[in-house]
C-alpha positions as CSV (number, residue, x, y, z in Angstrom):
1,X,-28.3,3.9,23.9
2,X,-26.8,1.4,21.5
3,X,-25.1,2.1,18.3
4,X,-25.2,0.2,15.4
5,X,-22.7,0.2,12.2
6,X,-22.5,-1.9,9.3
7,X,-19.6,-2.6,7.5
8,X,-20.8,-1.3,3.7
9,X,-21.7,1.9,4.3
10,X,-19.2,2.9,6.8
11,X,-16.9,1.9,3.6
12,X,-19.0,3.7,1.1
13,X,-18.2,6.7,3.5
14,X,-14.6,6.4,3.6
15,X,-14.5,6.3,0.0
16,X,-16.8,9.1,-0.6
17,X,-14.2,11.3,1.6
18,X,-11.2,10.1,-0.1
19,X,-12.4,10.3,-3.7
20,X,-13.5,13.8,-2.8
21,X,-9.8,14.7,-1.0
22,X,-7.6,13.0,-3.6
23,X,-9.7,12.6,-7.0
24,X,-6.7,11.2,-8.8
25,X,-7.5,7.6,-7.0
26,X,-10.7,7.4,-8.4
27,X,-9.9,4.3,-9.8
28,X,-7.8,2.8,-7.1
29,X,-10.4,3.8,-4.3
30,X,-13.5,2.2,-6.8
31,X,-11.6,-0.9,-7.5
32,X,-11.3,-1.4,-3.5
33,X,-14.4,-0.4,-2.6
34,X,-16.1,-3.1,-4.7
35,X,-13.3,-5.6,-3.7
36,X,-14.7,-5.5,-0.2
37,X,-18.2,-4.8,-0.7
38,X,-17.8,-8.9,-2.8
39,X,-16.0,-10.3,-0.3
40,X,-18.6,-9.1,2.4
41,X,-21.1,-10.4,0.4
42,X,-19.2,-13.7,0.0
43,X,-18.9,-14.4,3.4
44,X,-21.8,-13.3,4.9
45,X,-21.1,-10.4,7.0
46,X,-24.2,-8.2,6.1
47,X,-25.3,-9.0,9.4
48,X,-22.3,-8.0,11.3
49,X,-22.5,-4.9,13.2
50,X,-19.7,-3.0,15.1
């Protein structure tokens, strides 16, 4: 059995959690979130998987 994770939404999930633990870095977690999700999409590593 092989499992396979991509990068996005295993960040999307980590953010999800921590906006919903600590709301007051909404902005913080939002600004990094969409700093990683451009440079994945910059460098090509939607086909990377874990």
């Amino acid at each position: 059995m092989t499992i396979h994770l991509s990068l996005a939404p295993l960040v999307s999930l980590i953010a999800g959690i921590l906006i919903l633990v600590m709301p007051r870095l909404l902005n913080f977690i939002v600004a990094i979130y969409l700093i990683v999700i451009g440079l994945i999409g910059l460098f090509g590593m939607n086909g990377t998987h874990f």
